[in-house]
N, C-alpha and C positions, 0 to 999 in steps of 0.2 A: 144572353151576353156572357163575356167573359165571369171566371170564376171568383176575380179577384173582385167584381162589380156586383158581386150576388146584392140584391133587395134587401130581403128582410133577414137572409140567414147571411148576412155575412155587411162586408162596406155597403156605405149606402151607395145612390146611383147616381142616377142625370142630376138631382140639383142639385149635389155636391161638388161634381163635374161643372155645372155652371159656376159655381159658388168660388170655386178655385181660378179659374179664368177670369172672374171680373175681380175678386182681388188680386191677385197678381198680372196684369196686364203686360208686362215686361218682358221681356226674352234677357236669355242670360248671358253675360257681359265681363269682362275683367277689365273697370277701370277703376277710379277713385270713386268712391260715394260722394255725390253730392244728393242735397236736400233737392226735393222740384222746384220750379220757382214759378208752376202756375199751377190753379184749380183744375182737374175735371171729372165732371160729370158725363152719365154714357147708360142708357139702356138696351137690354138686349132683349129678345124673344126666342126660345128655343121651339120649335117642335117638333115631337118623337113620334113614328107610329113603325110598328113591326107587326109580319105575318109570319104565318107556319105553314109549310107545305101538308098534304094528309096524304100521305102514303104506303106509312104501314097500317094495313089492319090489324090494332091490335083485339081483344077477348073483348067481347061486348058491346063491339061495333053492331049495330043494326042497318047499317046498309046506305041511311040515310046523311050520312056526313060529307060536305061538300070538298072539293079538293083540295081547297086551303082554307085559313082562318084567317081572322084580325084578330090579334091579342091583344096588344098594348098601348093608349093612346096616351102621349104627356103634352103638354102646354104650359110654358115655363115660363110667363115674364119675369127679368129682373132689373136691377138697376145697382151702379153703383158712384163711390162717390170717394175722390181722392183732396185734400186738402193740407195746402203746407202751411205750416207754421214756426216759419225762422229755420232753427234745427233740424223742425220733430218735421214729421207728416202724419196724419191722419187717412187712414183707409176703410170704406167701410163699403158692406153691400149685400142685398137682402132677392129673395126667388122666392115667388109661391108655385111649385108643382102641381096643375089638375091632372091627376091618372086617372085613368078608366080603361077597362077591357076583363077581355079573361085571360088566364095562368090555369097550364096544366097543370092537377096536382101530382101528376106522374109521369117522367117523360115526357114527351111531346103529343101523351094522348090525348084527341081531340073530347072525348067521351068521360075523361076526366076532367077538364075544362071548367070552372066556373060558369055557372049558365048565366044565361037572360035575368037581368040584365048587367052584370056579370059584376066587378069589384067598381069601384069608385073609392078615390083617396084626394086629399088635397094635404100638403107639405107643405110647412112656411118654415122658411130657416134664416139665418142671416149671422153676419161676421164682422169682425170691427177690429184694426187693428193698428196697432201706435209703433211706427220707427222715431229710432232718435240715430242724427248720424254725426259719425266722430270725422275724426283727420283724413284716417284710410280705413273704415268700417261701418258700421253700421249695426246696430240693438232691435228687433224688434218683437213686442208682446202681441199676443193674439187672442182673441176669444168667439167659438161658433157654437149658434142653438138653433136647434131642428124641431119641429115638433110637427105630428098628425095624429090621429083620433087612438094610433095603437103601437105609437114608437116616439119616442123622445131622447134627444142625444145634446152632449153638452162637452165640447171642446175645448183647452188653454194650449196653447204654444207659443215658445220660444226661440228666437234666433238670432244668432250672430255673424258679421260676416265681415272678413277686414282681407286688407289688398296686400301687396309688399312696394317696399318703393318702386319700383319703374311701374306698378298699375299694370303689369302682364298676367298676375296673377291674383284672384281671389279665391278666399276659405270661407268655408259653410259651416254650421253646425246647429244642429236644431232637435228641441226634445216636445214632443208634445202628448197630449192624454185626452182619453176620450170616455165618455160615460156615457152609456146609453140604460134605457130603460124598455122593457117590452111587457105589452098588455094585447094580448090579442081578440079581437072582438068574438071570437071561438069559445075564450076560454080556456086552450087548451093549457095555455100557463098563465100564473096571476103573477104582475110583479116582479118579472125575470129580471135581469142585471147583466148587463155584459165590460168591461177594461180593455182597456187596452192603451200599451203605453210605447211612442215609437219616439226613435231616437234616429239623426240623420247627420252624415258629414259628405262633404263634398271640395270641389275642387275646381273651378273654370282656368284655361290657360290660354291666352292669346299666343299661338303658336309660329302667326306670321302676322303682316298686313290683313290678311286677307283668308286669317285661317283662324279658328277659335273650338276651341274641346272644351267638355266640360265630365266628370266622376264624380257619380252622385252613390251612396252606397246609404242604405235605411234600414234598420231591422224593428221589426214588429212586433210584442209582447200581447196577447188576449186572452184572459179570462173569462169566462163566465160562459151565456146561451148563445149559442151560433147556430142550432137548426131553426128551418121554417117550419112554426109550427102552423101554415097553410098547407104543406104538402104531409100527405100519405107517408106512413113508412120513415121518416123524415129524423135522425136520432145521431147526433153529431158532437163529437170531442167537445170535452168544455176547455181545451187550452189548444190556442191557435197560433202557432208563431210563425213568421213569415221575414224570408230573407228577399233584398231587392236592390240589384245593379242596373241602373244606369247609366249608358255613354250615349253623350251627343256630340257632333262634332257641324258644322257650318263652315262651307267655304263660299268664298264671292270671286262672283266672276265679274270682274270692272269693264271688258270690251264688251261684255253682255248685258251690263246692269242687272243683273242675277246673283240671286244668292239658292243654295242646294243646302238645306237641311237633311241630318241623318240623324237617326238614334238607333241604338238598341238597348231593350233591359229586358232582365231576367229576374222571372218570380218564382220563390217556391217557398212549400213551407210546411209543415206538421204534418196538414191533409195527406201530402206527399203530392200534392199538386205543382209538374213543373212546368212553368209556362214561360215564352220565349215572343218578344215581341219588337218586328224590323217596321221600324218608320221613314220615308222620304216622301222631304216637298220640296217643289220648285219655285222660290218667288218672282216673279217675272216685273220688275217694274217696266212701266209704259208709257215714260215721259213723268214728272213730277209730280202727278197729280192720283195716278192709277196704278195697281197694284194686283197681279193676279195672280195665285196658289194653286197649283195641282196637286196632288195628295196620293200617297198610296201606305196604306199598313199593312200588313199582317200578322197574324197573331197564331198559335200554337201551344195546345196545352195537352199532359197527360190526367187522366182524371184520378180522382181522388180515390185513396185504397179501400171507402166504405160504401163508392158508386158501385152500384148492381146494374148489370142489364135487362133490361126486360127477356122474361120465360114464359113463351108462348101457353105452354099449359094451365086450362082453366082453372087448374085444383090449386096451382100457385099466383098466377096473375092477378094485382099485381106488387104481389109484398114478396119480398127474398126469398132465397131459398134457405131452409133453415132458420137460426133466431138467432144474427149476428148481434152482437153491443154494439155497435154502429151499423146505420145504413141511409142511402139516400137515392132517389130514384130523380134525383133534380136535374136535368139536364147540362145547368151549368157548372155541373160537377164534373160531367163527363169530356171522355177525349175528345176533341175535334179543333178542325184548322179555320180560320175565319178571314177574309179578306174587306175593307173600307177603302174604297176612293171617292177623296173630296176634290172639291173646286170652291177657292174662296178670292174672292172680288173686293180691293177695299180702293175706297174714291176720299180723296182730301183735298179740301176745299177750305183754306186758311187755318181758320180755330176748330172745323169743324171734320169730323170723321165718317165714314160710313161703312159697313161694311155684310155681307152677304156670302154664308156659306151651303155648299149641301153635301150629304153624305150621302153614300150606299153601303148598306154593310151587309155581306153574306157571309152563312156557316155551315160548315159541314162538316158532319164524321169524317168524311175521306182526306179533305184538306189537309188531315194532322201529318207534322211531321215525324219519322219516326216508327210509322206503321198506321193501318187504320183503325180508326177512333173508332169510339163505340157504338156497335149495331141498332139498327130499328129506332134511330134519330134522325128526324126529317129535317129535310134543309130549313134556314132561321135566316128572314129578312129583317130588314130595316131601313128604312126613310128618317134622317137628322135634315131639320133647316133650320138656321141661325142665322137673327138679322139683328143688327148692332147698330147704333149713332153715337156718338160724343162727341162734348167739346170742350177748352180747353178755355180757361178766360184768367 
C-alpha cells in the first residue's frame, strides 16, 4: 500500500480507514450547522485480502516458489453510533481488525516472507466524539484508542468550524495529537515511543447551485520510531514531517440526477516522499430509493531518499550497499504508480440504509509518474469489500 499507509513503520492502516468513515459519515457542505435531529446507528464489515506477483528471482530462491502469494488477510467488523442531544451530539464508533498472512521482510521477496503459518494480529480501536453547535459553527472534541499485542496509540483532537452569513461559505481548523507506543514481539526494541502532532485548516465554498469546492491544507509534526522493526535492514529518521493539500470540488448534474466527485492532494514530507493522488466518482441516483458509485483513483509516489534497491550480488543481498545511517528495503517506501476502481450500491428504504462496495487495487513500479519506479518490485493486488446497514429513528 501506499507510503503514507505504512503498518507498523509509519500511519496505521484499514482500521483507522474504517474508523474515520464511520465517524464522519457526512460529506462536505457549506451551510449553516445544525444539530441532527435524529439517532443513528449502522454497522459495517470490511474485508481486505492482497497478493504478490513472483517474478523476480531474487538470491536464494530455490526454485520451488509459486507464481504468486497471498499476503495479507483483514476482517474488520465495526459499528457506530451517532446521538443528539439538544445542541450537542454525540459520536462514537469502535473496529476489531483480524490480520493474518505474511509480509516480505525485504522487498517483495517471497523467500523473505514470514513463513507457515505466517503473522496473526487482531486490533481493537475505538473513538468518541462530542460536537456542540453554535449559530453558524460548530466545536467539536475527539478522542481514539488502538491497541494490539505490540502497538498501542492514543489520540485527542480538536475542531472548529463556523459559516459567514449567506451559509456559501465554511471554515475548518483542527489540531490534534497522537501517542503511540511500540513493543515488538521480536524484541528488537523495548518500549519505543512515537508524537506526532497535526494541525489542519480548510475552507468549503458553494460556488453555484450546483457546484461546491472545498481547501483542505494539514501539516504533520512526528517524533520518535518510524521503522519497522519486522523488516531487515529497516533504520528510519526519528523526525517525520509531512505537508498535505487537498482540493475537491463536486458538481451536479440535475437533468441527470448525477453528481461527479473529484479530488486531488498532494503529500510529501521529510522522507522526501512525493506523492500525488487523482480521485473521481460518478454518483448515479436511480429513482429515490437506489444509488450507484463508480470509482477511479490513482496514486503516485517518489520513494524515499533512504529506499535502496535490491543488488542482485550474493555477497551484498539483501542489505545495502555500504553502511548508510538510514535504509529501508520496504516496498512501500519505494516508487511506483497504483491504480483502484470501485463500484458502490447503496439502497434506502425509509429509516433504513444499505450499502455494498468493492475495490480493486493494482501497483506497479512502472505506473509512476514522472519516470520508472523502482526495479525488481512485482506487481501488488488487492480485493476491499464493504458492506454497511443503518438506521435512523
Amino acid at each position: 500500500m501506499a507510503a503514507t499507509e505504512d503498518v507498523k513503520g509509519g500511519r496505521r492502516t484499514l482500521g483507522t480507514i474504517t474508523l474515520m468513515a464511520l465517524a464522519l459519515p457526512g460529506v462536505m457542505s457549506a451551510r449553516a450547522e445544525e444539530p441532527p435531529e435524529q439517532a443513528q446507528v449502522g454497522l459495517k464489515y470490511l474485508h481486505y485480502q492482497d497478493r504478490q506477483d513472483n517474478r523476480t528471482k531474487y538470491p536464494f530462491y530455490d526454485g520451488t516458489e509459486g507464481k504468486s502469494l497471498d499476503r495479507i488477510t483483514v476482517s474488520a467488523p465495526s459499528a457506530f453510533v451517532s446521538v443528539p442531544l439538544g445542541r450537542w451530539a454525540l459520536d462514537a464508533s469502535g473496529v476489531v481488525d483480524h490480520v493474518s498472512g505474511a509480509t516480505p521482510r525485504f522487498y517483495s521477496d517471497v523467500s523473505g516472507a514470514s513463513k507457515s503459518p505466517g503473522m496473526k494480529d487482531e486490533r481493537k480501536a475505538g473513538d468518541l466524539k462530542v460536537t456542540h453547535y453554535l449559530e453558524r459553527g460548530a466545536v467539536a472534541v475527539g478522542a481514539a484508542y488502538s491497541t494490539e499485542h505490540d502497538y498501542e496509540s492514543t489520540a485527542l483532537s480538536l475542531e472548529d468550524r463556523f459559516s459567514s452569513q449567506d451559509n456559501n461559505t465554511t471554515w475548518n481548523v483542527g489540531l490534534a495529537g497522537t501517542s503511540d507506543r511500540i513493543n515488538p514481539v521480536n524484541g528488537k526494541v523495548v518500549d519505543e515511543h512515537k508524537h506526532t502532532m497535526e494541525g489542519t485548516v480548510g475552507v468549503t465554498q458553494a460556488l453555484s447551485p450546483g457546484d461546491l469546492a472545498q481547501l483542505i491544507f494539514t501539516y504533520s509534526a512526528g517524533r520518535g520510531y518510524f521503522s519497522d522493526p519486522y523488516k531487515l535492514y529497516d533504520v528510519r529518521p526519528r523526525v517525520r514531517n509531512a505537508t498535505i493539500a487537498l482540493l475537491r470540488w463536486n458538481h451536479q448534474f440535475e437533468g441527470l440526477d448525477a453528481t461527479l466527485r473529484g479530488s486531488y492532494r498532494y503529500y510529501g514530507d521529510t522522507f522526501h516522499i512525493r506523492a500525488h493522488t487523482f480521485d473521481l466518482a460518478w454518483v448515479q441516483q436511480m429513482g429515490s430509493r437506489f444509488a450507484l458509485t463508480p470509482s477511479l483513483r490513482y496514486y503516485t509516489q517518489q520513494a524515499a531518499s533512504f529506499y535502496y534497491d535490491p543488488v542482485a550480488d550474493i555477497n551484498v543481498y539483501p542489505a545495502p550497499v555500504g553502511s548508510p545511517r538510514y535504509s529501508s528495503a520496504d516496498q512501500r517506501l519505494s516508487a511506483f504508480g497504483a491504480v483502484t476502481l470501485g463500484l458502490k450500491g447503496e439502497l434506502r428504504l425509509g429509516n433504513w440504509s444499505m450499502d455494498l462496495k468493492v475495490e480493486r487495487y493494482e501497483q506497479r513500479n512502472d505506473w509512476r509518474i514522472g519516470g520508472k519506479g523502482s526495479p525488481d518490485i512485482d506487481p501488488f493486488y488487492a480485493n476491499i469489500l464493504q458492506l454497511g446497514v443503518a438506521t435512523r429513528f
